[in-house]
C-alpha positions in Angstrom: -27.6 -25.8 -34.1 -27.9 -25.3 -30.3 -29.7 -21.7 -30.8 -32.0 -22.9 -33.4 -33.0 -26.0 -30.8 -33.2 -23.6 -28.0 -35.7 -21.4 -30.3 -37.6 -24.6 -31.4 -37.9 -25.5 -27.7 -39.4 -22.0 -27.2 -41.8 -22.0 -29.9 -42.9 -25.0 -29.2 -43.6 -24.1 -25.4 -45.8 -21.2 -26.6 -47.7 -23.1 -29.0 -48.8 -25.6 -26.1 -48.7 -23.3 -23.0 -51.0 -20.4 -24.7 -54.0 -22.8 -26.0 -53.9 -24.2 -22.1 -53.8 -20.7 -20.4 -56.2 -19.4 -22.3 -58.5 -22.5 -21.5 -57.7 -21.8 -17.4 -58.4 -18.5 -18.3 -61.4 -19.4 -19.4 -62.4 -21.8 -16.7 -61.6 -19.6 -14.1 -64.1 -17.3 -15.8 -66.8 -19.0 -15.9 -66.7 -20.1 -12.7 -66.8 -16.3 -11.9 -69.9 -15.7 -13.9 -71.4 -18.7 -12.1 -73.7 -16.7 -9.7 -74.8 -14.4 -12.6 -76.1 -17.4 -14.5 -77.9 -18.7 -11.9 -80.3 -15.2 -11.2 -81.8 -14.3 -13.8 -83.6 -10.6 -13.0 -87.3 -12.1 -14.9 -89.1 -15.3 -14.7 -88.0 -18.6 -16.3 -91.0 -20.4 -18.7 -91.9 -23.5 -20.1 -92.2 -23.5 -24.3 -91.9 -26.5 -25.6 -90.0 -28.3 -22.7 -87.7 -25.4 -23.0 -87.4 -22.5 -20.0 -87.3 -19.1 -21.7 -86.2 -16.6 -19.5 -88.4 -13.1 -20.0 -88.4 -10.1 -18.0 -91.7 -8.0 -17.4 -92.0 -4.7 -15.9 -94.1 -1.6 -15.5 -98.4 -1.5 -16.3 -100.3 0.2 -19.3 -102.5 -0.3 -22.2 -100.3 -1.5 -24.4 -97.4 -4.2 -24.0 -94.3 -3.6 -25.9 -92.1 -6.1 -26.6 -88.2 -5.6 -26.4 -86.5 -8.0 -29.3 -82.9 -7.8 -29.2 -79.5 -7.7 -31.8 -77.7 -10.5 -32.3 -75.5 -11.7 -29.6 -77.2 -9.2 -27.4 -80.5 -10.7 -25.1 -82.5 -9.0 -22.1 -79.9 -7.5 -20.4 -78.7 -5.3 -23.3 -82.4 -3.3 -22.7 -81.2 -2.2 -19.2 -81.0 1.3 -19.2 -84.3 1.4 -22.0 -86.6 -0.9 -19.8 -86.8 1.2 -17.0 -87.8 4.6 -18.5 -90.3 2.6 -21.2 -91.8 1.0 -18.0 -93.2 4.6 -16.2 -95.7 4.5 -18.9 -96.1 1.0 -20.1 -96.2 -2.7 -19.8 -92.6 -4.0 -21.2 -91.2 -7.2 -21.9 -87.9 -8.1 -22.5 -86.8 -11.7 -23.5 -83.7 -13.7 -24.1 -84.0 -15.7 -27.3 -83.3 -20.0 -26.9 -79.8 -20.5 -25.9 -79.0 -16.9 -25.1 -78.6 -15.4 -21.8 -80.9 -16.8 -19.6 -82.6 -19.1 -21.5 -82.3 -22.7 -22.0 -80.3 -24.5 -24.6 -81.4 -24.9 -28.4 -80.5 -26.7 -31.7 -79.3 -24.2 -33.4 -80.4 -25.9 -37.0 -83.8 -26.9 -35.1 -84.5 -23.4 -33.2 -84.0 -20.9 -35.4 -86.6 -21.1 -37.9 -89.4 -20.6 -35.0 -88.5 -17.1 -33.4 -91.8 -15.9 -33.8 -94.1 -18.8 -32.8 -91.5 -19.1 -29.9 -91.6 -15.6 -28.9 -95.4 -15.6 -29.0 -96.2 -18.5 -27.3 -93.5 -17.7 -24.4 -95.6 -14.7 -23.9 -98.7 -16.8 -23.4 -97.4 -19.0 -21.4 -96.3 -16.3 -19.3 -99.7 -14.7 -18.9 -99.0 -11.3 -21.1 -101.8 -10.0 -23.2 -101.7 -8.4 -26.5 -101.7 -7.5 -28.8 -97.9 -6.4 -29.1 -95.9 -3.3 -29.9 -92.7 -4.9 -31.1 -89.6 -2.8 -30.6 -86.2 -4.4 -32.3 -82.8 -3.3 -31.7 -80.1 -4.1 -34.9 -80.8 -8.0 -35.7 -83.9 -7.8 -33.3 -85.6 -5.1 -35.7 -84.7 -7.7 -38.9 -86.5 -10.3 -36.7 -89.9 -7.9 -35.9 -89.9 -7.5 -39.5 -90.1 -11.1 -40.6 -92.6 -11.4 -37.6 -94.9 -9.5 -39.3 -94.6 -10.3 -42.5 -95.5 -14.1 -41.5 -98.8 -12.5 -39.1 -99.8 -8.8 -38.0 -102.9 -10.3 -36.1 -101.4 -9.8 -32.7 -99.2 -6.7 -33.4 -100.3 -3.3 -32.8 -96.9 -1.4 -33.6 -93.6 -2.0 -35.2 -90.6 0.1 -33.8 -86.5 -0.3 -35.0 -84.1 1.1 -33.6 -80.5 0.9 -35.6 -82.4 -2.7 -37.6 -80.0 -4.8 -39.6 -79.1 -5.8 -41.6 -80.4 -3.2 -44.1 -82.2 -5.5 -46.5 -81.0 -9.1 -48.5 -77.6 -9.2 -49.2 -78.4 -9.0 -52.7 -79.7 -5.7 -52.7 -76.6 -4.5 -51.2 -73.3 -2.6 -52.4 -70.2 -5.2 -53.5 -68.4 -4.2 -50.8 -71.5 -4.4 -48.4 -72.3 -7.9 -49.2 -68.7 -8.7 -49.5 -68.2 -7.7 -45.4 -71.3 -9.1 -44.2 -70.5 -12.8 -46.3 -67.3 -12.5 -44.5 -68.7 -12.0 -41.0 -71.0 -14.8 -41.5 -67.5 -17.2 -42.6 -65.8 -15.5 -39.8 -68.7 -16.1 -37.4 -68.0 -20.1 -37.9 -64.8 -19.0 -35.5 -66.1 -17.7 -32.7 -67.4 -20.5 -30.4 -63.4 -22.0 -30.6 -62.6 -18.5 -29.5 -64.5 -18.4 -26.7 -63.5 -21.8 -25.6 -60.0 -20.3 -25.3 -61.1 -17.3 -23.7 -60.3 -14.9 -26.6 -63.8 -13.8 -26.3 -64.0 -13.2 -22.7 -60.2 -10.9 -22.9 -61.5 -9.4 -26.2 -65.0 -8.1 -24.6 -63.9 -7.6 -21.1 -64.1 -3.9 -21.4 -67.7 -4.1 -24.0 -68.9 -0.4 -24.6 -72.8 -0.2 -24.2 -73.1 3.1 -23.3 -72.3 6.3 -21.2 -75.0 5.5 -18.6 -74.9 2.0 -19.1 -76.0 -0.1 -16.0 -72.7 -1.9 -14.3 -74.7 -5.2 -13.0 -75.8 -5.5 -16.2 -72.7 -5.0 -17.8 -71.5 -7.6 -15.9 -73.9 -10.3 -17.2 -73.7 -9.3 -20.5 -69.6 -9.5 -20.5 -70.6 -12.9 -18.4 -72.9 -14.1 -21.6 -70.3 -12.8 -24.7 -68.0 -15.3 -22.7 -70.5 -18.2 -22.8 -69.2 -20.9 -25.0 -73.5 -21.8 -25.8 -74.0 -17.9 -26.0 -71.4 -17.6 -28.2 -72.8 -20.6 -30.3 -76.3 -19.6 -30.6 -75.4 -15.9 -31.3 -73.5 -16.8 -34.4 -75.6 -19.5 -35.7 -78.6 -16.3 -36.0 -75.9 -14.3 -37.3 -75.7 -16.6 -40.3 -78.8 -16.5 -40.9 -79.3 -12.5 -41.0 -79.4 -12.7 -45.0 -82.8 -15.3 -44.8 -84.2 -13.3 -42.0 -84.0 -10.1 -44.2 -85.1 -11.9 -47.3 -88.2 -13.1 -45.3 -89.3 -9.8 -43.9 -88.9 -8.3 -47.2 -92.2 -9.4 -48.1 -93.6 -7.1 -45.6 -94.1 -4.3 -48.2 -96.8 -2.7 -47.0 -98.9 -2.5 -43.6 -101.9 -1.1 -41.9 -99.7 -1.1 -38.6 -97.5 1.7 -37.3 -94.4 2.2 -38.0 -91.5 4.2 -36.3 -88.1 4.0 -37.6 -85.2 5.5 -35.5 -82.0 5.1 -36.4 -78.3 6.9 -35.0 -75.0 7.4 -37.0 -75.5 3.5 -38.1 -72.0 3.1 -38.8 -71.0 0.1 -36.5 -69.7 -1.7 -39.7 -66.8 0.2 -41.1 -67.9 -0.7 -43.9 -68.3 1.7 -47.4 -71.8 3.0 -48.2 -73.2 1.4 -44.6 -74.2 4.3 -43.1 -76.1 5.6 -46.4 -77.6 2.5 -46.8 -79.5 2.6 -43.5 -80.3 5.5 -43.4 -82.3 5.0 -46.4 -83.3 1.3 -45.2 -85.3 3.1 -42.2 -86.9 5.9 -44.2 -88.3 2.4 -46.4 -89.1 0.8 -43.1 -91.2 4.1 -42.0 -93.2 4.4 -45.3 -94.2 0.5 -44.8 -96.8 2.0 -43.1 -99.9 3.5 -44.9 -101.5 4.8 -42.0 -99.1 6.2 -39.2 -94.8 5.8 -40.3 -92.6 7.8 -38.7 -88.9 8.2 -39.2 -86.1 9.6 -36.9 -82.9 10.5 -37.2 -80.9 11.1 -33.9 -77.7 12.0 -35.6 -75.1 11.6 -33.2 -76.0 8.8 -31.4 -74.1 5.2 -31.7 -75.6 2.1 -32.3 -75.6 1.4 -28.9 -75.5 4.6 -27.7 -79.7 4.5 -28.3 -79.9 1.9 -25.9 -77.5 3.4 -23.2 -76.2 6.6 -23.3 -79.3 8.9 -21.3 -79.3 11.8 -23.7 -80.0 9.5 -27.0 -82.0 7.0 -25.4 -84.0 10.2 -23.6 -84.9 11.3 -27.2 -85.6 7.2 -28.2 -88.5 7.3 -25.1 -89.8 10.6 -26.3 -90.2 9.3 -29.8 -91.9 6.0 -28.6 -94.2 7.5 -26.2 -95.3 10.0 -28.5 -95.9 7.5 -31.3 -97.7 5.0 -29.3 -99.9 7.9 -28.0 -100.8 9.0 -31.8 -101.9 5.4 -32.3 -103.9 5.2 -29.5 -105.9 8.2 -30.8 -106.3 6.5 -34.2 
């Protein structure tokens, strides 16, 4: 009886002590990433009694416009925004309640990416119209963009977009992992309030060439209890997104689809499926679509490795240059 008291005892201390140290773990944290909240690298604006942090570099005749994967924001375009910005006006962004930006209602926010986006770059003095360029989520986003207004887009680039298509369109075992993630996704603020998501991403691959600052702030914002939040409240809503661009079926604007190995999501039939998604996202266009398949490269590997995101550049300079001429 004494052992199994002594044990009781013991498991009782574990239950209470690790809830608390992950919580100073946490706290201690965040204190940490204090300075890096407080600088963001772009400008802070006004929408809608909101400041929206956005982050404009380089000069051209066209202004692209950098929409990024869920739970990712500006900072995730580091090694990209650079090399875009020797021959163009860029503009990266962090979506309400991510990174830099202020907080939003999820349940109120969401619906209004696109008049948000729009209007923050108005109020920020950028002209279009806009090539929109969407990494993962971001490229489901630009999709739905244009499928509610092309008047102020000139181009439409994804890189790695998902999710490929509605759920329903999807393998069993497709739908059945994303449905799970969204269920899952419910989690992940309580996580992060214990610090699980600051210990679980403190060593976040991005890339062979990667940037470390920005490293830094994006392991800084995957600890935020509000990044956190926001990230997965768009996450559940990545099956209503795709349903909404789907009505984009066809489109005067050009289109360039790039896409990697595409197979973040261990998932059967993933990879296939994109690959196939992009080639559809290409022939949306009935004047200039362009598909390409860098086959090696990672999902984030396009964004931060030099030799993939090199061949990304290339394939966006040369595209934008073909529609110029047209």
């Amino acid at each position: 009886m004494r052992t199994t008291k002594i044990i009781g005892v013991i498991f009782l201390g574990l239950i209470i002590v690790g809830p608390v140290t992950g919580l100073v773990y946490q706290g201690i944290g965040s204190v940490q990433d204090a300075e890096i909240r407080r600088t963001p690298p772009g400008r802070l604006i006004d929408v809608n009694g909101n400041k929206l942090h956005i982050d404009c570099r380089g000069s051209g005749t066209n202004t692209l416009v950098l929409e990024a994967g869920g739970l990712s924001f500006s900072a995730n375009w580091a090694l990209l925004q650079p090399m875009l910005a020797r021959q163009h006006r860029v503009c990266s962004y962090d979506r309400p309640g991510l990174g830099w930006s202020e907080n939003a209602n999820p349940a109120d926010a969401l619906p209004a990416w696109r008049s948000t986006l729009f209007t923050l770059l108005d109020n920020a003095g950028e002209q279009g119209p806009y090539v929109l360029i969407g990494h993962s989520l971001g490229g489901a986003l630009i999709r739905e963009y244009a499928a509610e207004d092309q008047s102020n887009i000139s181009g439409l680039i994804f890189i790695d977009s998902g999710p490929p298509g509605p759920y329903s369109g999807m393998s069993k075992k497709m739908r059945e992992h994303f449905e799970e993630g969204e269920k899952a996704s419910r989690m992940l603020p309580t996580l992060a309030r214990f610090g699980l998501m600051r210990f679980n991403f403190r060593d976040v691959s991005l890339g062979d060439d990667f940037p470390d600052n920005e490293k830094e702030a994006i392991k800084a914002f995957l600890a935020s209890i509000r990044h956190i939040d926001i990230g997965a409240a768009e996450f559940r809503r990545s099956d209503e997104i795709a349903h909404a661009g789907e009505t984009l079926t066809e489109t005067t604007i050009p289109v360039l689809a790039i896409i990697g190995r595409h197979d973040h999501n261990d998932v059967e039939g993933h990879v296939a499926a994109g690959l196939a998604y992009h080639r559809k996202l290409a022939d949306l266009s009935v004047k200039n679509g362009r598909f390409l398949h860098i086959e090696n490269a990672g999902h984030f590997d396009l964004l931060g490795t030099n030799r993939y995101a090199n061949k990304v550049v290339s394939a966006i300079d040369a595209f934008i240059a073909a529609a110029d001429e047209n």
